[in-house]
N, C-alpha and C positions, 0 to 999 in steps of 0.2 A: 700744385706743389712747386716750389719753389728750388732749384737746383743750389747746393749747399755754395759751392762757386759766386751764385749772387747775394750772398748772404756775408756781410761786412762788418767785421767786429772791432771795437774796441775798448780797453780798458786799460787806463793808466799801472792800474794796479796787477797785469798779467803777470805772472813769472814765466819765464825763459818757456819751463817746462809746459806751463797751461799755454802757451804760443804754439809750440810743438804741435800740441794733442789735438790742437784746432785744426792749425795747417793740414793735418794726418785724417781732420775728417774732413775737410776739403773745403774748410769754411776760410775765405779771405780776411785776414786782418791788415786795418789800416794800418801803413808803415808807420805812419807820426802821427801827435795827440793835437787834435783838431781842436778841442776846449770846445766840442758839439756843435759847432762851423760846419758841419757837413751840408753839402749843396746834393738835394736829388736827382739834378740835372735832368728832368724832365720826366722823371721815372717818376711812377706808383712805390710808394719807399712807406714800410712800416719799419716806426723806432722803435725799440724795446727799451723802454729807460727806466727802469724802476729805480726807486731811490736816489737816486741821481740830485745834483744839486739845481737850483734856480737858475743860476747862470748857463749852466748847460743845454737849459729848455730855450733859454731866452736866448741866446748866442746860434741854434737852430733853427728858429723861428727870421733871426737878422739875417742868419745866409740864405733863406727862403722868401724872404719878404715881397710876395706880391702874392695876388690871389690866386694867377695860376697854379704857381709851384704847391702853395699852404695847403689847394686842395686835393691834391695826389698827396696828400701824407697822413700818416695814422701815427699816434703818438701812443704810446701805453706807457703810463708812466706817474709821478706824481699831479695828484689833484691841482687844476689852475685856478676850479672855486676856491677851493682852501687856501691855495697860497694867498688870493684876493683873501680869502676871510681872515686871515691870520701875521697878513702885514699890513700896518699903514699904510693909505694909498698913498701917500707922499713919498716912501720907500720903494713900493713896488712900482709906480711911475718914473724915478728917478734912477733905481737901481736895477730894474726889471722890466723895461718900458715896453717892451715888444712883447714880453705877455701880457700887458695891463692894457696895450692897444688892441689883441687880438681877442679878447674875452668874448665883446659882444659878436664875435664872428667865429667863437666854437662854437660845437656841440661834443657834452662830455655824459659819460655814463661811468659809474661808481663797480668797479669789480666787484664780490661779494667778498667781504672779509672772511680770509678762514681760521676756523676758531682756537687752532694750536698758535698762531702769527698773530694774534690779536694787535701787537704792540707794533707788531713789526709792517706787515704791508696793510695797514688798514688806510689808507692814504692814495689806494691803487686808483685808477682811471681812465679809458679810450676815449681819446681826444681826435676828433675830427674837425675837419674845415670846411663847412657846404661854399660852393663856389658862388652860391644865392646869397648867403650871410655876410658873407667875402665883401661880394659886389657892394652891399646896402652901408659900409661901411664908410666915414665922410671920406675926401679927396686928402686932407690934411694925416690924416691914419698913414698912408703910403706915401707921402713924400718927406716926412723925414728918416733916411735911412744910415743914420750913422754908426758904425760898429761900437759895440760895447761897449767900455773899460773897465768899468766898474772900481774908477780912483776913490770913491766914498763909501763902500761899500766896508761894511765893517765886520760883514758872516757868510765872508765867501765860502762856497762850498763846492769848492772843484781845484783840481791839480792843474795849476797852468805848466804851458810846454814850457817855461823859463825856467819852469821848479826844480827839472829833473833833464838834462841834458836828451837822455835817453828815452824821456817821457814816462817813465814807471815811477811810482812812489817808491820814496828810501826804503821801504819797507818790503818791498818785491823787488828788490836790486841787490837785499844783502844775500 
């Protein structure tokens, strides 16, 4: 069991109140909006990402990027088969590039859809990193390590910290 303390949360979209009720169960939230930048620093780290945007995924994968770190991490969160099946690889290489380089070095398995959420989490997946799959990946994979932007990207799907001073959506600040 994991003590609630090393348990790190965040969400752009928190109110004041749901910050509180966390803090009160002892769970740490990150002060400021990382845009999914979070580094494991060497820990065993599961994400909880569900629904979460692309960038998000891809922007944790860049502040992790080498095999050490990729394989101390468990991702639960959107499908990265699907996203491969469902974007041009021209998009998903150019706007995505750190999932589309780490494909052949997951292993994912499919939650069961449950059948009241049909619409809603049918898209779910535990995403691992074998340190074997890692390894067997070329030399070129891990050396180019340049942070994100995503200046062409035209269906971002995340709150950057520039959006919101305070880092919450307009929408959880009124």
């Amino acid at each position: 069991q994991v003590p609630p303390g090393r348990c790190s949360l965040f969400d752009p979209a928190f109110s004041a109140e749901e910050a509180a009720a966390l803090g009160q169960l002892g769970l740490r939230l990150l002060p400021e909006n990382e845009e999914g930048k979070h580094s494991i620093e060497g820990s065993a780290t599961l994400f909880y990402m569900v629904h979460c945007g692309k960038a998000l995924y891809n922007n944790l994968l860049w502040r992790n990027w080498s095999a050490g770190a990729l394989s101390k991490m468990v991702i639960v969160g959107n499908s990265f088969k699907g996203m491969e099946e469902r974007l041009l690889s021209r998009i998903l290489e150019r706007d995505y590039s750190y999932i589309a380089k780490v494909l052949k070095g997951t292993e994912e398995a499919a939650l069961p859809a449950h059948p009241r959420y049909l619409d809603t989490f049918n898209d779910t997946s535990v995403h691992w990193f074998p340190l074997q799959k890692l390894r067997e990946l070329t030399p070129e994979v891990w050396d180019f390590v340049e942070e994100p932007t995503y200046q062409d990207c035209d269906d971002l799907e995340i709150i950057r910290k520039e959006d919101r001073a305070d880092g919450r959506s307009p929408a959880a600040a009124e």
